[in-house]
C-alpha positions, 0 to 999 in steps of 0.5 A, a space after each residue: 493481498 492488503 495484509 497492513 494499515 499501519 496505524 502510526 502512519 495513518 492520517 484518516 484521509 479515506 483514500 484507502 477506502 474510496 480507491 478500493 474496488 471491492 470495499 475491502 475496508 471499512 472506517 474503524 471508530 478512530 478513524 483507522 482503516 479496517 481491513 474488514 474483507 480481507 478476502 475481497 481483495 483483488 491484490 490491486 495495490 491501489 490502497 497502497 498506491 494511493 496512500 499519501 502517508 505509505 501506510 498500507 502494504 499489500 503482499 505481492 500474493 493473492 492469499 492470505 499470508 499465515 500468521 508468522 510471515 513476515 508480510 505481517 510483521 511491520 517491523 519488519 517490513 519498516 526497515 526493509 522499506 516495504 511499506 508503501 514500496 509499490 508506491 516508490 516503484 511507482 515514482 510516487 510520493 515526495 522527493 521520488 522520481 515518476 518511474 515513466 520520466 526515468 525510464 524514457 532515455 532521449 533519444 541519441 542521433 
């Protein structure tokens, strides 16, 4: 479930909003996502897929995590390199490897 915008990170591109499928969030007055809908989120990981500034976690859960998780400390989840970590596994983003391409091995005769 989206437990995460992090403001510094943001650019106000949109991207959050336009991919997800259930509106979860809407545009705050300065141009940061809100999460408005929290319990609309399906824990799709699109928002953070499609983030191009890996701003957003989504926690691997389909509730809400408590106050003191550490799923909701951004700290936290900076220096252990959750934010936007669904979009490293996917191959994503400058400088990052498409997951596909790597886990293809050419084939040996």
């Amino acid at each position: 479930m989206i437990e995460i915008v992090d403001a510094d990170r943001c650019i106000t591109c949109d991207k959050c909003i336009e991919v997800c499928p259930t509106r979860v969030f809407d545009r705050g007055e300065d141009g940061i996502p809100v999460i408005a809908r929290h319990g609309s989120c399906q824990t799709c990981f699109q928002c953070e897929a499609y983030c191009p500034v890996d701003a957003l976690f989504v926690a691997p859960l389909v509730d809400p995590v408590p106050e003191d998780s550490r799923f909701r400390d951004l700290e936290s989840l900076r220096a252990e390199g959750l934010i936007g970590g669904y979009r490293a596994v996917l191959g994503w983003g400058k400088g990052r490897s498409p997951g596909a391409r790597s886990a293809v091995q050419p084939q040996t005769s």
